[in-house]
Backbone as CSV, one residue per row, in Angstrom:
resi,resn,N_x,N_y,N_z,CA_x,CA_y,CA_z,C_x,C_y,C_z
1,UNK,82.488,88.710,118.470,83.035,89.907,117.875,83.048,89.744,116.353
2,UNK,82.624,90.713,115.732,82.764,90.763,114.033,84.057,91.177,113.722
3,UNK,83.982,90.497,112.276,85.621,91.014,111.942,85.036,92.460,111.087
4,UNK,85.775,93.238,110.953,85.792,94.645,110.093,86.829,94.605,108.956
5,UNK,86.189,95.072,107.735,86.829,95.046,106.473,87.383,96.764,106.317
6,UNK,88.526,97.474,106.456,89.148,98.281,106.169,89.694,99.115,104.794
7,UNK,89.380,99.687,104.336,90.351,100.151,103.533,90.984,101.547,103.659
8,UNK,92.453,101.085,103.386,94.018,102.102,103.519,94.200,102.159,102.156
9,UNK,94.821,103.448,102.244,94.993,104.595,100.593,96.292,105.428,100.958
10,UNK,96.508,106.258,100.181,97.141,106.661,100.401,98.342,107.317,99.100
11,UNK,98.834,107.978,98.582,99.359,107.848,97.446,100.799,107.206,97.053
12,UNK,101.307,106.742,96.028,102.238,106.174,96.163,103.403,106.964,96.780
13,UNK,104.311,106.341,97.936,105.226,106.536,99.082,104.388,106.772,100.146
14,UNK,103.401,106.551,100.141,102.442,106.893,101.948,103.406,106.104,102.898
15,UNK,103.198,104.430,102.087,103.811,103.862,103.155,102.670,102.310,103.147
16,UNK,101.807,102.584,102.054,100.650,101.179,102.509,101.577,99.472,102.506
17,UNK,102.263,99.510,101.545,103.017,98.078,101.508,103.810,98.308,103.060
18,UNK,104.116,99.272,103.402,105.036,99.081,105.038,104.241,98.415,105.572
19,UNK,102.988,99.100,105.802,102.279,99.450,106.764,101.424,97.483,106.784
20,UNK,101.034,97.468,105.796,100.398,95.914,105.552,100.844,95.230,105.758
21,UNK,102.457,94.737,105.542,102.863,94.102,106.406,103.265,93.855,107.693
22,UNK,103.610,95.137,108.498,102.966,95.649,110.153,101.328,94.644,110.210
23,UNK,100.712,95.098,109.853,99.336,95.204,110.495,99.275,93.577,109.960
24,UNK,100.118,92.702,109.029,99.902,91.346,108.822,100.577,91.015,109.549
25,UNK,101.344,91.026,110.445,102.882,90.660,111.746,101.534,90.433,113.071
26,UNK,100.526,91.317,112.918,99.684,91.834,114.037,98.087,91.073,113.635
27,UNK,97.734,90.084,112.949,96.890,88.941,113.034,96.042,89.675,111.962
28,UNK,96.105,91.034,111.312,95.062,91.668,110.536,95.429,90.833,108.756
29,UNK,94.417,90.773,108.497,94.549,89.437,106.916,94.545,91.234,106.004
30,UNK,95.834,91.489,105.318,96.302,92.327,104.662,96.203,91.961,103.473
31,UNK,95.739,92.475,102.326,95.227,92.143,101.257,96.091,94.146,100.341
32,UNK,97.497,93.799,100.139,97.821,94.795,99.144,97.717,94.436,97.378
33,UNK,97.009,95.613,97.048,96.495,94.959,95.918,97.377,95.332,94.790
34,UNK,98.548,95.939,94.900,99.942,96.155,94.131,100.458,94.862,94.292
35,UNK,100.718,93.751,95.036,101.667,92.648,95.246,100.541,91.595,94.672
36,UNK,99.500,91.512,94.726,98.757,90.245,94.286,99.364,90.315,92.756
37,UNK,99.710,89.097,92.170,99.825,89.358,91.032,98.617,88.682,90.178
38,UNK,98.497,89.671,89.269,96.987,90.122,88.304,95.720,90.803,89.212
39,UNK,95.944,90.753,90.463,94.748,91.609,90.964,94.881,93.151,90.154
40,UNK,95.813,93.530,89.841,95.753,95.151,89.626,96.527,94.990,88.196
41,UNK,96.560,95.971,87.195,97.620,96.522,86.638,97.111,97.461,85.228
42,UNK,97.672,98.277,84.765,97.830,99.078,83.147,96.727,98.508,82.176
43,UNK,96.149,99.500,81.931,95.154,99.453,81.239,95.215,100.674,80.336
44,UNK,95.450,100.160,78.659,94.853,101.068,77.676,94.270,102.026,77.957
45,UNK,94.159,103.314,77.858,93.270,103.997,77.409,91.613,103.527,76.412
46,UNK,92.490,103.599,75.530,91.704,103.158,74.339,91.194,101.776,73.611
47,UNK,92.468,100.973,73.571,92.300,99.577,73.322,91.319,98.464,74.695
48,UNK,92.033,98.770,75.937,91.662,98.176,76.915,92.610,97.485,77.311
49,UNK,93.617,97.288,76.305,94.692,95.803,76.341,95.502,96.038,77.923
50,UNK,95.719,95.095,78.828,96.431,94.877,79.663,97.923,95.231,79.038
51,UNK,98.828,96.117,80.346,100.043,96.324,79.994,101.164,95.880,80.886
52,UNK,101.412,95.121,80.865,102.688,95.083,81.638,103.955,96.111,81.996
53,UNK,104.389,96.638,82.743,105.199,97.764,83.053,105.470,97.558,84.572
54,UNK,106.867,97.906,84.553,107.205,97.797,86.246,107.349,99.108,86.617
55,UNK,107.872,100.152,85.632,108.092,101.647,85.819,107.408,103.114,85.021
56,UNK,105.942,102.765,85.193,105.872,103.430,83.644,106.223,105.178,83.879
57,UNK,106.732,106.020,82.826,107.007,107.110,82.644,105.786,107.742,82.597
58,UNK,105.688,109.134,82.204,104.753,110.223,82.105,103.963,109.962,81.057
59,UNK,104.683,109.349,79.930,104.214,109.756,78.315,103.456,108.342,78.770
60,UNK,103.685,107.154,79.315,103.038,105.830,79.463,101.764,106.217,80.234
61,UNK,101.880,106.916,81.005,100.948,107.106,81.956,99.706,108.177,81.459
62,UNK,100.009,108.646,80.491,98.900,109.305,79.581,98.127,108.989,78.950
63,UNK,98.726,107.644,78.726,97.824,106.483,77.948,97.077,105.196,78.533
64,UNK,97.359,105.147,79.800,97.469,104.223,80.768,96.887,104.496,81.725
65,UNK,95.414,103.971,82.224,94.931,103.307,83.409,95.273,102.458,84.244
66,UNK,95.639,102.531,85.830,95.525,101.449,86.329,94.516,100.906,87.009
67,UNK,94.312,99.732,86.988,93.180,99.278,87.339,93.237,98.042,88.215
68,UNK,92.255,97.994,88.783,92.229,96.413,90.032,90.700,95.912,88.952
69,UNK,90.756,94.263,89.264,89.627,93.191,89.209,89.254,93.485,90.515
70,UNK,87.681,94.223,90.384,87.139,94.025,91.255,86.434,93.033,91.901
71,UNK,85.663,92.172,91.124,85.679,91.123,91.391,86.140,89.661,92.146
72,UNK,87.361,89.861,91.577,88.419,88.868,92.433,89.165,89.494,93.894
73,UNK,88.650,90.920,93.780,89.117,91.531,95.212,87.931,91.393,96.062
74,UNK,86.854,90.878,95.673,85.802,91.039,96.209,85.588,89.579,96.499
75,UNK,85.957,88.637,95.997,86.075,86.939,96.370,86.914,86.800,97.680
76,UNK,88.313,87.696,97.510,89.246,87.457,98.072,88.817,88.017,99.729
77,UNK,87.787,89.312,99.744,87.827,90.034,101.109,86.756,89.079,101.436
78,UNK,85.430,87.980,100.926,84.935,87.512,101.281,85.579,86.144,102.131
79,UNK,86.420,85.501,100.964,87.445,84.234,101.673,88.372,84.813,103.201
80,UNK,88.365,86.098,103.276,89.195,86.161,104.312,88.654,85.827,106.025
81,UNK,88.935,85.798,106.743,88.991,84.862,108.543,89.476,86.229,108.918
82,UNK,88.289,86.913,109.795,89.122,87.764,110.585,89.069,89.303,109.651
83,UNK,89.901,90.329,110.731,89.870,91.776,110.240,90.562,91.745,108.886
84,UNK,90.111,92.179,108.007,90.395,92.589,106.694,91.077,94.011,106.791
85,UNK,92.102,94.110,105.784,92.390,95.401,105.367,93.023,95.664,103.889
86,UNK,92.381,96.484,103.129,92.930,96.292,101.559,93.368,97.659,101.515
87,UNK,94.693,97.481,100.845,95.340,98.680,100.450,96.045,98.894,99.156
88,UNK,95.664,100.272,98.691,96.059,100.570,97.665,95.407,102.166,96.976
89,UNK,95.767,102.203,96.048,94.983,103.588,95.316,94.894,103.175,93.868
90,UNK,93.556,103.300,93.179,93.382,103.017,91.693,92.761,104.285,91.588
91,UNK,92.980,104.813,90.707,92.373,106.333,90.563,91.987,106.915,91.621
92,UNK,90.653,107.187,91.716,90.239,107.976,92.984,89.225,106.702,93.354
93,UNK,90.078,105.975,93.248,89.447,105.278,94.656,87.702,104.935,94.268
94,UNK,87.149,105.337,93.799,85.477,105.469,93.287,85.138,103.663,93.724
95,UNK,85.551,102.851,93.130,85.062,101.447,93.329,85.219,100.924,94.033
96,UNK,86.120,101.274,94.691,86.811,100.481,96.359,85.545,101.095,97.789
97,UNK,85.659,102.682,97.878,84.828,103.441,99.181,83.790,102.591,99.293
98,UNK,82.416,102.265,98.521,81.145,101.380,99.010,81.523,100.114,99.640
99,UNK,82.836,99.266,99.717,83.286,97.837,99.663,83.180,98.189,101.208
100,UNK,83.202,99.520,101.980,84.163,99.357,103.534,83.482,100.312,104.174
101,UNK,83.024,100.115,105.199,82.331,100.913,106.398,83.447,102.366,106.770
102,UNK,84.781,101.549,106.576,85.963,102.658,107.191,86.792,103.014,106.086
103,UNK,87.284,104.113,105.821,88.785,104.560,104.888,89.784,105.285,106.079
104,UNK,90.581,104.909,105.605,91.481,105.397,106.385,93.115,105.935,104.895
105,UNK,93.446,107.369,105.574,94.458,108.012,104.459,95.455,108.343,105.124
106,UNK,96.735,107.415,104.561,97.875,107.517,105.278,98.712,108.879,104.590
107,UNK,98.697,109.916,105.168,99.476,110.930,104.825,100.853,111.371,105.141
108,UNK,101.425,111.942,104.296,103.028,111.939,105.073,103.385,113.540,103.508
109,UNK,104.444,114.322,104.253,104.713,115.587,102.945,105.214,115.254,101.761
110,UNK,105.015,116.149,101.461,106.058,115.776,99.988,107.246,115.382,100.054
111,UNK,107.839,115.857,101.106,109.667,115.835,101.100,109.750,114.083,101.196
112,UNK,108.880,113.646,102.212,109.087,112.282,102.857,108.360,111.469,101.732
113,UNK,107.363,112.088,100.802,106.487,111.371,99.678,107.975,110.805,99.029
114,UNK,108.535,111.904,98.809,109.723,111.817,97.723,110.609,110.862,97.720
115,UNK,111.516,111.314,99.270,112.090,110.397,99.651,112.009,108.969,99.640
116,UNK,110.956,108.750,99.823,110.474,106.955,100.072,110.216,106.500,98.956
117,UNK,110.006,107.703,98.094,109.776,107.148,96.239,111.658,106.642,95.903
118,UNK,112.485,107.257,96.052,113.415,107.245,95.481,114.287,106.408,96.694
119,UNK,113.805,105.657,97.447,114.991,104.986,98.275,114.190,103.482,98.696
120,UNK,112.932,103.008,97.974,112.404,102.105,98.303,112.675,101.109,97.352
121,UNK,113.014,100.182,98.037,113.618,98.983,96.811,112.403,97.552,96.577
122,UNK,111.417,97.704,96.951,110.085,96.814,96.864,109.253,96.804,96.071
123,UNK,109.020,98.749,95.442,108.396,98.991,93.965,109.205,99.992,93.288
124,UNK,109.215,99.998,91.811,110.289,101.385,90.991,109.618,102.418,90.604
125,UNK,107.999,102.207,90.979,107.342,103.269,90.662,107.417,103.903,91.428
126,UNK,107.527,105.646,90.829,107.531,106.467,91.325,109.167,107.033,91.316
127,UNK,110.272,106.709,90.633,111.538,106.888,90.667,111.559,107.769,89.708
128,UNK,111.470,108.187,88.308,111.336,108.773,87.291,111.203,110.393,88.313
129,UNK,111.478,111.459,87.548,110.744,112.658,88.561,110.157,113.181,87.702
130,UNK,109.497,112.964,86.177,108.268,112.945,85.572,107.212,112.952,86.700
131,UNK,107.294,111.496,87.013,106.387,110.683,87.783,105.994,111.434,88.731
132,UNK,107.058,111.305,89.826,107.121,111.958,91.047,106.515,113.389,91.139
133,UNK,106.539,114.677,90.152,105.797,115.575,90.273,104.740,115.416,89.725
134,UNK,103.878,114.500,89.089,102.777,113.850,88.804,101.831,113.180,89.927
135,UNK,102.693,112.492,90.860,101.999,112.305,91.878,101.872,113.204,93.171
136,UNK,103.032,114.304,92.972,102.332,115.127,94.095,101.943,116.220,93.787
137,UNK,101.562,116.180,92.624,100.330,117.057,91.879,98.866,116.876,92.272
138,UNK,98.988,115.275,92.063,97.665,114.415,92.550,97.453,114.201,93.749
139,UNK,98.511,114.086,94.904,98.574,114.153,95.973,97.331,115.008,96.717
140,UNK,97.391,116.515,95.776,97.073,117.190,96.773,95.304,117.274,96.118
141,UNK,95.282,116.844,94.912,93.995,116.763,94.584,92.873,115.403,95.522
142,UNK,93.799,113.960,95.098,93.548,113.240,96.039,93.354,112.995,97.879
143,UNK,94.252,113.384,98.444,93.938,113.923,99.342,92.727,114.098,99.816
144,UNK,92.314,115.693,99.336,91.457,116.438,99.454,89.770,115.757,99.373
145,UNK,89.827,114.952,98.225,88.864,114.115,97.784,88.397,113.081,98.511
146,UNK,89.874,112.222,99.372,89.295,111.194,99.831,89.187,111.645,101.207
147,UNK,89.124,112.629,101.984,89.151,113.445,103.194,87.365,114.261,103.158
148,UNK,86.958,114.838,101.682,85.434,114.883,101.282,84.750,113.740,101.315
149,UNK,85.245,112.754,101.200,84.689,110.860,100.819,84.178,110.758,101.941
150,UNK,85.256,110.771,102.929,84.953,110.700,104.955,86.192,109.756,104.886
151,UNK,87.213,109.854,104.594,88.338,109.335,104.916,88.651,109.621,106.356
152,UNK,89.739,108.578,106.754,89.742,109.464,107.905,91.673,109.120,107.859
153,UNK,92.140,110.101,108.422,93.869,111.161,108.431,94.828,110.109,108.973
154,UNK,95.715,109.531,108.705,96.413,108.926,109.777,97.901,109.982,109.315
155,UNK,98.618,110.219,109.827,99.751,110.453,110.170,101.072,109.773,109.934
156,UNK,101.244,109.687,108.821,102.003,108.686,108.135,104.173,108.564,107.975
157,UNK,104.016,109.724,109.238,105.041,110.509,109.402,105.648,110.013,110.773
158,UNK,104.677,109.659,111.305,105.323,108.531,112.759,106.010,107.515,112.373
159,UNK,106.252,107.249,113.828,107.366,105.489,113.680,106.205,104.827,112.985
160,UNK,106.544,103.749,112.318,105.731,102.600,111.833,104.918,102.005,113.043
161,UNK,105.431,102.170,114.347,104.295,100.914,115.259,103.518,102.120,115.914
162,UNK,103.425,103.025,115.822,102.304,105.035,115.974,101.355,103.982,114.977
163,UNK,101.913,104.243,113.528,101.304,104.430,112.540,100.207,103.305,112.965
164,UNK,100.712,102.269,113.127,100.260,100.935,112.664,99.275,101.012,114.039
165,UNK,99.266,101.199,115.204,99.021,101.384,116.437,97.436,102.649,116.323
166,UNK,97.548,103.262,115.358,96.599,104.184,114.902,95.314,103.398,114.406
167,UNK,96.100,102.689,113.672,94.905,102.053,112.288,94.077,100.975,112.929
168,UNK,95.288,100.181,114.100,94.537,99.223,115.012,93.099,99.604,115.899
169,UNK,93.340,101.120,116.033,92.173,101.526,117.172,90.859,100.986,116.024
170,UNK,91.277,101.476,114.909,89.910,101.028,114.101,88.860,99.805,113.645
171,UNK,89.651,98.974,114.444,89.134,97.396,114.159,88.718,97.126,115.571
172,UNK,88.997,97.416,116.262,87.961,97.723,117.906,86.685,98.076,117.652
């Protein structure tokens, strides 16, 4: 049997850090690329300079790219034993889709986007409500985009072991 390399999206509050560690409880080698530290982070606009920020605001985020090393995500899905799954969202996603046979987009509404922004104690992004109507602005642009890509829908609104129980059919 081959292992299958995955990638989960989703916008911030989908649920991907839940969900990765589910699907790492369940033998799948979970690779979130928000928790690696230096795989991802703030990028200049203009300068390029790396930024450090745990919360950035609206006015930060105007100036500010985030970005993953692709490269070292690309060492890392090679070193991995077994089903792969990388999760995360860097813009639209553009450099990640060719890496993976499968996408998969964990969706859930706004109300519950919200909610999980403002009651999750693991990341602070997304607490600001700058932010928060920023991302479900993008929500619905993103979405849309990675669903044109050939994403495919998960339901991000179930119990966690639905959810997680969903994503599994895909590594079969």
């Amino acid at each position: 049997m081959t292992s299958k390399k995955i990638f989960i999206t989703g916008i911030a509050g989908a649920g991907k850090s839940t969900v990765a560690g589910e699907l790492a409880q369940r033998g799948v080698v979970a690779i979130d690329i928000d928790h690696i530290p230096g795989l991802c982070g703030w990028v200049h606009n203009e300068t390029g300079e790396r930024v450090v920020v745990d919360n950035p605001d609206n006015d930060f985020m105007d100036h500010h790219e985030y970005k993953c090393d692709m490269e070292s995500l690309k060492k890392m899905m090679d070193q991995a034993n077994g089903n792969v799954a990388v999760f995360g969202c860097v813009g639209d996603n553009s450099d990640f889709l060719p890496l993976f046979g499968t996408s998969l987009l964990l969706q859930c509404s706004p109300s519950t986007t919200i909610h999980r922004l403002q009651t999750r104690s693991t990341n602070p992004f997304g607490t600001d409500e700058g932010v928060q109507k920023r991302i479900l602005e993008w929500k619905e642009v993103f979405d849309e985009m990675m669903i044109q890509a050939g994403a495919v829908v998960i339901d991000a609104e179930q119990p966690l072991e639905q959810v997680t129980d969903d994503i599994m059919k895909h590594f079969n």
